[in-house]
Backbone as a ProteinNet text record, in pm:
[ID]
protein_1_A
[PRIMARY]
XXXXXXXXXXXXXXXXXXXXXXXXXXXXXXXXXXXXXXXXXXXXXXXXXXXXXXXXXXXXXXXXXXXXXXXXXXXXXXXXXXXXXXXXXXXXXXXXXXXXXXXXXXXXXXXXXXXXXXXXXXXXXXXXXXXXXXXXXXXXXXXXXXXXXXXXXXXXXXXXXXXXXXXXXXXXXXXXXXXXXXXXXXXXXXXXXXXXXXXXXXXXX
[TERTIARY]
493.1	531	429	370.4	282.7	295.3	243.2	313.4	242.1	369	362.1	236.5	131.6	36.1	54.7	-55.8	31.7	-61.4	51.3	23.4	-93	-206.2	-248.6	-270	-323.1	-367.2	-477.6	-512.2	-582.7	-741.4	-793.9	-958.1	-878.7	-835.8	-775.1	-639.2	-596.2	-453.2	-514.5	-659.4	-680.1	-801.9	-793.3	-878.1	-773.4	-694.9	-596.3	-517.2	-512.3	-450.7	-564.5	-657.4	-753.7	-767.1	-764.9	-746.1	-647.6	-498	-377.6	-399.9	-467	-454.4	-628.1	-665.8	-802	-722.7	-643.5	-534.4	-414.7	-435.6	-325.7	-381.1	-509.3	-553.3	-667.9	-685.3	-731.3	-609.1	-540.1	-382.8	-371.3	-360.2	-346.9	-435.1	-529.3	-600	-653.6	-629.2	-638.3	-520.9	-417.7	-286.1	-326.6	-356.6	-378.1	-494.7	-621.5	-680.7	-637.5	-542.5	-450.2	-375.8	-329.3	-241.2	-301.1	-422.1	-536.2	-559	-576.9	-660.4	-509	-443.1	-304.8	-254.7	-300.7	-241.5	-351.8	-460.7	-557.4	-547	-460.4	-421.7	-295.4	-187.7	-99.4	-89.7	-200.1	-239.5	-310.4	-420.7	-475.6	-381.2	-251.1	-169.2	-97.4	-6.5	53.2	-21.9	-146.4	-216.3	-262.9	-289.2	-308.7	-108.8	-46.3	63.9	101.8	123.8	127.4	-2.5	-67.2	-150.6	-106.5	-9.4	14.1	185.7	215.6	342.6	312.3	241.1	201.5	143.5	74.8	49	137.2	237.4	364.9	440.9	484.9	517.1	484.1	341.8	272.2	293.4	285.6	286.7	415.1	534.1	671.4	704.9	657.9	607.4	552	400.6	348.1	403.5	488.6	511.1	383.1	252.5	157.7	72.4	-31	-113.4	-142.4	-106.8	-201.1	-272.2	-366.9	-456.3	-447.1	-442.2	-490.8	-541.9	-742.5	-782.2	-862.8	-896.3	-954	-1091.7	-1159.2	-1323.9	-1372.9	-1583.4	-1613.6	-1631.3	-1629.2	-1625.9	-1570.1	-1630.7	-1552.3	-1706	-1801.4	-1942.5	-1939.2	-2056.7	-2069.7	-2082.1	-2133.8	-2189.8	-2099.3	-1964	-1859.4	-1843.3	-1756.5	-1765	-1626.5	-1567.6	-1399.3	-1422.2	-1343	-1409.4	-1232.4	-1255.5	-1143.2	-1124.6	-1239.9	-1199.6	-1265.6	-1266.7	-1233.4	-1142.8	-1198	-1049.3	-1006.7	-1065.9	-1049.4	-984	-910.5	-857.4	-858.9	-862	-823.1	-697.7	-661.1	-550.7	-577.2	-594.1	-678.2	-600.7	-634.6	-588.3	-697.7	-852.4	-993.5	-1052.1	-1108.7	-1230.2	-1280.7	-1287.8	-1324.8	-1500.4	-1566.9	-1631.8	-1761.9	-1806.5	-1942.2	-1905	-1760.1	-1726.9	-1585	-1613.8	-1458.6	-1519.7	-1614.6	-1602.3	-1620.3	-1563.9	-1534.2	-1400.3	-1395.2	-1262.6	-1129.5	-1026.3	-885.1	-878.4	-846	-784	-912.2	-1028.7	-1166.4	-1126.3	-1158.8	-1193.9	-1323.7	-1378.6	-1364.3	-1337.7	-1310.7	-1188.5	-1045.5	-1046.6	-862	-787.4	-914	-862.1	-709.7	-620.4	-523.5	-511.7	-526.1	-575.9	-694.6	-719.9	-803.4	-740.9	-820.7	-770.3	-864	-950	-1049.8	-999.8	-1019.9	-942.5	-1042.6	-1166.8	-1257.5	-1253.3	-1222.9	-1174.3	-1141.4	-983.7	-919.3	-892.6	-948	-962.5	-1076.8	-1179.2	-1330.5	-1350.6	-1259.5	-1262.8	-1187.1	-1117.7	-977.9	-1102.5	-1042.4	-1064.2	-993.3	-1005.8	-933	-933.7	-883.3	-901.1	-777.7	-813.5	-721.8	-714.2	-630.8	-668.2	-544.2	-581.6	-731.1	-868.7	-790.9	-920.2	-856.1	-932.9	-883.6	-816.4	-771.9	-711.5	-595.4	-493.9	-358.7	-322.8	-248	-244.6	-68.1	-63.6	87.9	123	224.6	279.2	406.8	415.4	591.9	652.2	673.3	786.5	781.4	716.6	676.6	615.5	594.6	553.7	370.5	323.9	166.1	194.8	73.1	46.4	-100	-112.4	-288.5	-349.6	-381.3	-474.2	-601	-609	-754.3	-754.8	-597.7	-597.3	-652.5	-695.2	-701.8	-650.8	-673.6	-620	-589.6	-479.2	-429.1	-396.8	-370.5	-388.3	-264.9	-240.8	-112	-84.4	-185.3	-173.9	-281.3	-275	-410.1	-348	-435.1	-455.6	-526	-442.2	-495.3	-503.5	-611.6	-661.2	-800.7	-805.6	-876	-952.3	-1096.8	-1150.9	-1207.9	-1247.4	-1310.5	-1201.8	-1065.5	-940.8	-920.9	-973.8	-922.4	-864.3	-815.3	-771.3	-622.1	-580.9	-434.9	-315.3	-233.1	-98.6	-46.3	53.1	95.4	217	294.4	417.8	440.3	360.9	409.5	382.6	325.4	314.9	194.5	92.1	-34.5	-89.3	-272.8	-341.4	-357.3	-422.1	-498.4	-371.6	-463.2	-333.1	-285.1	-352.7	-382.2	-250.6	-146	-32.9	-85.6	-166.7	-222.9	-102.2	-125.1	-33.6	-64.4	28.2	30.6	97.6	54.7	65.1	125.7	238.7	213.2	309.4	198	311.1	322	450.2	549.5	570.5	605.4	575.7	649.6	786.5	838.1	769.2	636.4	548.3	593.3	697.3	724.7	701.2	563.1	469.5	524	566.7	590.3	536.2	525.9	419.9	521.1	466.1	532.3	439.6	484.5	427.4	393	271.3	285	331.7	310	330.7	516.6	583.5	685.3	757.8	776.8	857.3	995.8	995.5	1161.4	1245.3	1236.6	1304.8	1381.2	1306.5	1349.3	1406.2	1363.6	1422	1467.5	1540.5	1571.4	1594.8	1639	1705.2	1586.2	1489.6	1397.1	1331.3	1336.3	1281.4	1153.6	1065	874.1	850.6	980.1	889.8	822.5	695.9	628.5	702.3	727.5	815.9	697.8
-7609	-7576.5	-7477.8	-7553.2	-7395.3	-7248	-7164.5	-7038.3	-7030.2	-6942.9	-6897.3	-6815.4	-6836.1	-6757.4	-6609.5	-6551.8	-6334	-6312.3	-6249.5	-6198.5	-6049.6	-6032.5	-5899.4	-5844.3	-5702.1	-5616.6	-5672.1	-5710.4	-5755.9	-5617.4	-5618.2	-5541.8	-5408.3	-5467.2	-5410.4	-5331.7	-5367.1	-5262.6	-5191.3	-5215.5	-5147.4	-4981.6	-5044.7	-4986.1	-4848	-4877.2	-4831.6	-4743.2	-4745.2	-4686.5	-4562.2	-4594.5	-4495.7	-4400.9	-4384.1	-4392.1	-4270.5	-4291	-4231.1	-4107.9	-4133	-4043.4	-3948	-4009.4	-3890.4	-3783.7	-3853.9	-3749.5	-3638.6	-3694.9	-3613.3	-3530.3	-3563.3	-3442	-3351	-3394.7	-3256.1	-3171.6	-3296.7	-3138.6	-3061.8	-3125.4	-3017.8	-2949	-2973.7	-2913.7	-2777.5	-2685.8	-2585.8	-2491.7	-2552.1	-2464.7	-2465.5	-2551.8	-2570.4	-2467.2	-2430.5	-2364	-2238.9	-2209.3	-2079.9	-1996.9	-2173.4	-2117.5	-2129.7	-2153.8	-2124.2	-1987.5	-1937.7	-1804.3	-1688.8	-1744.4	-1644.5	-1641.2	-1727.6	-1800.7	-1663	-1644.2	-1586.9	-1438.2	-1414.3	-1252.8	-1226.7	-1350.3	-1310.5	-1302.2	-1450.4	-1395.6	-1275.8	-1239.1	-1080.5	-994.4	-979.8	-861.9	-912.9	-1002.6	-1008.9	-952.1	-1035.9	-1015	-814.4	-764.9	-622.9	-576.1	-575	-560.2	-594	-664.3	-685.7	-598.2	-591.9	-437.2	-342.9	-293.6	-131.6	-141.1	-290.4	-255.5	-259.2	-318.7	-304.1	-178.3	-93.5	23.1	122.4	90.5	215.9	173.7	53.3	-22.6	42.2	30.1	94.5	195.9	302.5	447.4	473.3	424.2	453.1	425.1	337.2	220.1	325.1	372.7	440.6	609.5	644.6	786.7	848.1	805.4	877.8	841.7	921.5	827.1	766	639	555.1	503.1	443.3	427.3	315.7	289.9	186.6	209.5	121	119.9	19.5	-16.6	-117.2	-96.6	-230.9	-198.2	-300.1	-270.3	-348.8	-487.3	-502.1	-647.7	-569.5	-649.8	-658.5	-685.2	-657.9	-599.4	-451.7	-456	-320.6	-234.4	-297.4	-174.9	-183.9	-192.6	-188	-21.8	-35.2	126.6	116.9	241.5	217	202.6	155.2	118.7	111.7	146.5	163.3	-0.3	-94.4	-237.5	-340.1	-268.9	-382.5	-447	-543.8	-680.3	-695.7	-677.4	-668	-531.2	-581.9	-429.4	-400.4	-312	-237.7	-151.7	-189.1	-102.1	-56.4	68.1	183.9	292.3	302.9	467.6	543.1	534.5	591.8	550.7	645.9	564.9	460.2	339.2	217.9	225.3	318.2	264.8	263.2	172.7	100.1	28.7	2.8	-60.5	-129.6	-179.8	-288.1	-386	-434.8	-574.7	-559.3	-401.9	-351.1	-441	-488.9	-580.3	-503.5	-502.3	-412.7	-358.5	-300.4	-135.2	-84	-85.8	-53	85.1	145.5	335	356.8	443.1	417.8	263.1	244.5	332.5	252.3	163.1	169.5	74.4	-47.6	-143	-179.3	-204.3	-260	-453.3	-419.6	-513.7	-575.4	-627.5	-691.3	-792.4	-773.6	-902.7	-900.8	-992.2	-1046.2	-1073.5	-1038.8	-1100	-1194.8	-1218.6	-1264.6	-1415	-1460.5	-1608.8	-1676.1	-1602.7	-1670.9	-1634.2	-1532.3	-1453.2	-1451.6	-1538	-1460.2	-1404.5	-1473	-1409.4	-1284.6	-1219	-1132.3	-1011.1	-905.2	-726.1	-687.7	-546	-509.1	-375.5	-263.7	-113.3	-17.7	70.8	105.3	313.8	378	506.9	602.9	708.4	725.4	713.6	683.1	648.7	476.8	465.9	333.3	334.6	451.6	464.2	570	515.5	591.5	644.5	722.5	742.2	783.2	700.5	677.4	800.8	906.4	955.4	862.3	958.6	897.6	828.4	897.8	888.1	770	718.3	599.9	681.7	805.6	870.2	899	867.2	952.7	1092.5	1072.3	1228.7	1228.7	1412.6	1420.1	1476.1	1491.7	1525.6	1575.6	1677.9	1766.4	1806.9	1738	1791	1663.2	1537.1	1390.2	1369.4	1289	1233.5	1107.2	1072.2	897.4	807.4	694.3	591.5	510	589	603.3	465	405.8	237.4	179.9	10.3	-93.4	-174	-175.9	-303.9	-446.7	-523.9	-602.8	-719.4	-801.5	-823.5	-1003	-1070.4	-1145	-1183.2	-1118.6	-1137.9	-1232.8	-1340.1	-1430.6	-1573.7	-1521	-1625.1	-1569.2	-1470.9	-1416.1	-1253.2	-1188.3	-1039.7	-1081	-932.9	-942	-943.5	-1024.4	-987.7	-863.5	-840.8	-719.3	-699.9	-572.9	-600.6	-628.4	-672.9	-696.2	-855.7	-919.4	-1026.5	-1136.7	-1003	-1068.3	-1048.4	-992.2	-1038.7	-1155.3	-1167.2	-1305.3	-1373.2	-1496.7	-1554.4	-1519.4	-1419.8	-1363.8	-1243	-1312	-1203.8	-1093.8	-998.4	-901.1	-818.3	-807.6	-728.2	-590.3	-487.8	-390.3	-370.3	-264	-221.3	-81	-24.2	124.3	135.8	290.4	342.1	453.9	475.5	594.3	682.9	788.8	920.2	908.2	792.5	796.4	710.5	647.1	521.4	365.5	369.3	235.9	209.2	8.6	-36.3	-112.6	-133.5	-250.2	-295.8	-428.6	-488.8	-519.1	-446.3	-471.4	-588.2	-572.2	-737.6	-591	-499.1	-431.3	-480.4	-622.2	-728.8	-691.8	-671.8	-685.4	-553.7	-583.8	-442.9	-427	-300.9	-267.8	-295.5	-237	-297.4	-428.3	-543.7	-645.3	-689.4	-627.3	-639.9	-525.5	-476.5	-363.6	-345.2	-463.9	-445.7	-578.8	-604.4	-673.4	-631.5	-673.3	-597.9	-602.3	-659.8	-705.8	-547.1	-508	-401.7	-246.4	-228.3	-74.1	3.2	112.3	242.9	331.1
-269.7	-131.1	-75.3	38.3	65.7	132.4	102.8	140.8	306.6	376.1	525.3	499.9	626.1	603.4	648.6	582	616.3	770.9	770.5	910	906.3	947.3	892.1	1080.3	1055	1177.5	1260.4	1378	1411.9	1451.8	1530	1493.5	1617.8	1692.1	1835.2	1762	1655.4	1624.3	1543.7	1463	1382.6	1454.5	1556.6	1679.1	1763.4	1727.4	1812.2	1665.1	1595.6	1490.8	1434.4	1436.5	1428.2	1552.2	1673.5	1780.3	1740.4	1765.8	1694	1603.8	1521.6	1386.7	1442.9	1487.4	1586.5	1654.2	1746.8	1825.2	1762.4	1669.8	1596.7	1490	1433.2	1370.1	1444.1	1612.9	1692.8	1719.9	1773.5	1770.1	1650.5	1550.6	1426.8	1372.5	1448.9	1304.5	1337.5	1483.7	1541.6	1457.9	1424.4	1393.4	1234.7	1180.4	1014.2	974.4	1080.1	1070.7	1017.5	1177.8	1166.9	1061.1	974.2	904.4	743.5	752.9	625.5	624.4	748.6	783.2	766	817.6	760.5	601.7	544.4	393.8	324.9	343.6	302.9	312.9	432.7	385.6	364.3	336.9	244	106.5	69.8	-90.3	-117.1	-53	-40.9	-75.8	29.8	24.8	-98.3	-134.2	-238.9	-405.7	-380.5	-536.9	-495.7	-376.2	-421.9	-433.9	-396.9	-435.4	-568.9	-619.2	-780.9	-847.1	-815.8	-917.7	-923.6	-758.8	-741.1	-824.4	-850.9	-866.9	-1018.3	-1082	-1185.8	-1299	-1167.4	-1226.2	-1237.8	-1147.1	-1141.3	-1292.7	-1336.5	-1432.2	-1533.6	-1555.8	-1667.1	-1666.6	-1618.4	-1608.7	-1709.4	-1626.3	-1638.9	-1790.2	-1835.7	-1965.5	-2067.7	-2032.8	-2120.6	-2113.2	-2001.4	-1992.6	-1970.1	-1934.1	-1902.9	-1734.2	-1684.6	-1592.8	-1576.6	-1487.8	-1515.1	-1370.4	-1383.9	-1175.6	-1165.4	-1009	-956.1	-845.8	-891.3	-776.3	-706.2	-588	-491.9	-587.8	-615.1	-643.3	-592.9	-573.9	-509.2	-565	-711.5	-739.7	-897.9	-995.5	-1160.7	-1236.9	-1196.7	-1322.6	-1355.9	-1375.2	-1480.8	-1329.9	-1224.1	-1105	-996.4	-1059.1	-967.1	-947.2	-824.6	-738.6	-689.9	-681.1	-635.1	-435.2	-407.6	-243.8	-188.9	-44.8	29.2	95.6	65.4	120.9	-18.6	-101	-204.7	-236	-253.6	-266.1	-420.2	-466.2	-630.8	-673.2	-803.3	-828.8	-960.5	-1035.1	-1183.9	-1213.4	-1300	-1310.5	-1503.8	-1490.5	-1614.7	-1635.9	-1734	-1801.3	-1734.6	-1726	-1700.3	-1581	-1535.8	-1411.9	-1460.1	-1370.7	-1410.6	-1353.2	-1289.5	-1221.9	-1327.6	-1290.8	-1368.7	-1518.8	-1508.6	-1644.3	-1617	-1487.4	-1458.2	-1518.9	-1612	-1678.1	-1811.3	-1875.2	-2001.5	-2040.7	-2176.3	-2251.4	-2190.9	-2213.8	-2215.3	-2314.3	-2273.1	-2393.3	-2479	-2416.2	-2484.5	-2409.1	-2553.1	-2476.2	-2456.6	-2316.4	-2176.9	-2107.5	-2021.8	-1928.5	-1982	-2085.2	-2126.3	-2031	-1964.5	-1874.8	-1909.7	-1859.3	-1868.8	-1794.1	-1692.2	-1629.8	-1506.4	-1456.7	-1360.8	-1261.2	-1135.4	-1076	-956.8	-963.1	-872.8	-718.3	-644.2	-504.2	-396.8	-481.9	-339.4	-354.6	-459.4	-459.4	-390.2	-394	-267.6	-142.1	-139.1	-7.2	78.6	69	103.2	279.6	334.6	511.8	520.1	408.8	449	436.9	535.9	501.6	517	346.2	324.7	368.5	441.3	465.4	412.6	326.6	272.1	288.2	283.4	361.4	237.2	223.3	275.9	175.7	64.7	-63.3	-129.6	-206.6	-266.3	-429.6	-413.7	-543.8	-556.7	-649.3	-694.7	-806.8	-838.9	-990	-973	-1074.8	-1062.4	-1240.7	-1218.1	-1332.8	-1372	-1491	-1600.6	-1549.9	-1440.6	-1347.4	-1230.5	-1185.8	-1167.2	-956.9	-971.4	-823.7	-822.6	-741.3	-692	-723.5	-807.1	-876.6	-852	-846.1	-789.8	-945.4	-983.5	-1107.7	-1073	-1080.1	-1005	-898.5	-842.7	-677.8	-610.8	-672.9	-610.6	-512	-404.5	-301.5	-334.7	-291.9	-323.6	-227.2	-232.6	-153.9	-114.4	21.5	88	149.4	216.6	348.7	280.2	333.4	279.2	425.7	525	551.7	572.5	605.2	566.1	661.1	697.4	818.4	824.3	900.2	905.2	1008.1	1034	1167.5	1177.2	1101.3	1128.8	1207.6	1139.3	1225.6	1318.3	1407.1	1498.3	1521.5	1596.6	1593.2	1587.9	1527.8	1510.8	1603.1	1580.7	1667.1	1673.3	1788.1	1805.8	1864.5	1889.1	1922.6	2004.7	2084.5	2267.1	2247.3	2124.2	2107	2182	2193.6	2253	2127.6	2171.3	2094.4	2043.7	1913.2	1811.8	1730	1688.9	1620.2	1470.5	1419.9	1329.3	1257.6	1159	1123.7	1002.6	1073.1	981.2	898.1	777	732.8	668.2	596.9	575.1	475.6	355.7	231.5	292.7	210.9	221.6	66.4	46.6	-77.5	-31	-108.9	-63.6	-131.9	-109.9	-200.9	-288.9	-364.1	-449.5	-530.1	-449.8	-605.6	-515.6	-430.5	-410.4	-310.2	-335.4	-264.2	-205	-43.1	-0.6	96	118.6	251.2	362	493.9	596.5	698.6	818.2	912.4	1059.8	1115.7	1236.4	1314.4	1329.6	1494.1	1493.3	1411.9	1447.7	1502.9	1647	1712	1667.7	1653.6	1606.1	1733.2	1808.1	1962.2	1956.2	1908.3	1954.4	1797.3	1697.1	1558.2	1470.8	1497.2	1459.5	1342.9	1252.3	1108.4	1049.9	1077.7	1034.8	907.8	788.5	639.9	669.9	765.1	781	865.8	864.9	995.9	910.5	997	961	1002.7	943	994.9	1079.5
[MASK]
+++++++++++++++++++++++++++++++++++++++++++++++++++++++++++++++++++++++++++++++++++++++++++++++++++++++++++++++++++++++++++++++++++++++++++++++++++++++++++++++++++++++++++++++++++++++++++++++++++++++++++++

């Protein structure tokens, strides 16, 4: 018996279907941009957040000092930096030996964590130094009279400038690190006004 012949797309539907999917990935692909360029400083803020929460951890853990700080990369001629994306978390100054093994005495790495990977458009500014030292007790302690590292933000200019509370500015949801004089790091959202959100957990105090 012979079979019904198949029906396929003719040159004009296949003309027109391409057509379609042109239109629909210029609409999208302005917002997908957006939301690459936002994706990039939430992993930023998250992965420096898991170091600082990590170092308070340790501290509390070992009952002794322990730091965490921003550096400019993870070789031997790394430098502690207020917009490094990378971080160490040490018993010792890491600097010129963030790509020393762990637990090598100097500096007693504990851990590492590279941030330019997946971040390479994000900056990071952090105030007023790029480093903390967390005691026993899991609080910022100064040791020599140190200054420690109170805000980080965190920011992407190449997607644009940041939102804000009046809800202008860029399309850009910059966020914010702060630690608190009891040791505990949390990331807030600036764009969000208390006014209009008052009990919002994203908001900066």
């Amino acid at each position: 018996m012979p079979r019904a012949p198949q029906a396929g797309m003719t040159l004009i539907e296949i003309l027109i279907a391409i057509t379609v999917m042109g239109l629909l990935l210029m609409i999208g692909l302005p917002n997908m941009t957006i939301w690459l360029n936002n994706s990039q400083i939430r992993t930023a803020g998250e992965t420096l957040l898991s170091g600082l929460t990590l170092a308070r951890v340790e501290a509390v853990r070992r009952n002794q000092i322990v730091r965490f700080q921003m550096v400019s990369d993870l070789t031997s001629g790394c430098t502690i930096s207020t917009s490094g994306k990378s971080w160490v978390v040490s018993l010792d100054d890491p600097t010129s030996l963030c790509d020393t093994a762990a637990n090598v005495s100097p500096p007693r790495i504990i851990q590492t964590r590279s941030g330019s990977e997946a971040t390479p458009r994000v900056t990071i500014a952090a105030q007023p130094v790029g480093v903390v030292y967390f005691n026993g007790l899991g609080r910022p302690t100064s040791p020599g009279g140190a200054a420690n590292l109170t805000q980080i933000d965190i920011s992407n200019p190449v997607g644009g400038t940041c939102q804000n509370k009046a809800g202008t500015g860029g399309p850009m949801r910059c966020l914010r690190i702060l630690v608190s004089t009891g040791g505990e790091a949390r990331m807030c959202d600036p764009a969000v006004d208390s006014a209009v959100f008052p009990n919002d957990p994203r908001l900066c105090p």
